[in-house]
VOGU-3710 file (C-alpha; in Angstrom, 3 decimals, decimal comma):
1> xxxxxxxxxx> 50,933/303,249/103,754  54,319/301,389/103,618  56,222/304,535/102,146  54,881/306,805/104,869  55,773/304,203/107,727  59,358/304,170/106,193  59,598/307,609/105,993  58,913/308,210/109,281  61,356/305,949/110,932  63,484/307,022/108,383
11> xxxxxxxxxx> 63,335/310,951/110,219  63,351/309,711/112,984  66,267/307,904/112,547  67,612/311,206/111,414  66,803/313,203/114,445  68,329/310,860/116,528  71,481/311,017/114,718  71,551/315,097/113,766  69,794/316,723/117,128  72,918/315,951/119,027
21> xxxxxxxxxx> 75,598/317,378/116,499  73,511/320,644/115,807  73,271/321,199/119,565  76,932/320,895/120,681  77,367/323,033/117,145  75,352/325,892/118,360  77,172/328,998/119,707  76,906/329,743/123,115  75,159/332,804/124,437  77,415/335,089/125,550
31> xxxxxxxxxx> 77,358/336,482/129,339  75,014/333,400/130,388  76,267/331,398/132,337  76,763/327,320/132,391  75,442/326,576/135,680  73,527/328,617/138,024  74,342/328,336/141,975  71,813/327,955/144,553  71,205/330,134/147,672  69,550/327,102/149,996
41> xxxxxxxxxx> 70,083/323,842/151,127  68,194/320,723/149,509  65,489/319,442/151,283  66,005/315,889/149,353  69,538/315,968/151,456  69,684/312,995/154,010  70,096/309,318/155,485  68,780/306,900/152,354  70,318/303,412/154,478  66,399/302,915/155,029
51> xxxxxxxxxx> 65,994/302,737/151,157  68,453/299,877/150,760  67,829/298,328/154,143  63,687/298,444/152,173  65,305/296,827/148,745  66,958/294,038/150,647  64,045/293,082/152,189  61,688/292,891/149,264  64,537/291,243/147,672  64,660/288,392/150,502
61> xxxxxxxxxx> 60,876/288,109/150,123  61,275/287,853/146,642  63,685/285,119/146,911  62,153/282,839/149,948  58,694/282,925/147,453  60,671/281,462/144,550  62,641/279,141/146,373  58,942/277,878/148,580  57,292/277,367/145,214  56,356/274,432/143,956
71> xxxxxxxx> 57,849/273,543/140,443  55,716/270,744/139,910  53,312/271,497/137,416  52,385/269,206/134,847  52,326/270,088/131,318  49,141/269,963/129,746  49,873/269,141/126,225  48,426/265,747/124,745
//
């Protein structure tokens, strides 16, 4: 079971390491182009100062419950 485990990571390891050279070693297709434009607008555009305003506030909760709790717990070992 061992020589099959080791194998495995073994490819793995492999892929990891070769998928990247073979890719950027691959001919492009000719006439395709890189990067294809859009007609519209995104919809995902917009104001996202509520998102951080939202993170800073979980992070002060987060921060007032650590400091309020009580640290003094006793260990239990004999």
């Amino acid at each position: 079971m061992v020589p099959f485990r080791n194998a495995a990571i073994a490819f793995a390891a492999a892929s990891v390491a070769l998928v990247p050279v073979a890719a950027s070693a691959a001919p492009a297709l000719n006439g395709v182009p890189a990067v294809s434009a859009t007609g519209a607008q995104s919809r995902l555009e917009g104001n996202s100062s509520w998102l951080i305003g939202l993170v800073g506030l979980l992070a002060g909760i987060a921060a007032i419950i650590v400091i309020v709790s009580d640290d003094d717990d006793a260990p239990v070992s004999p």
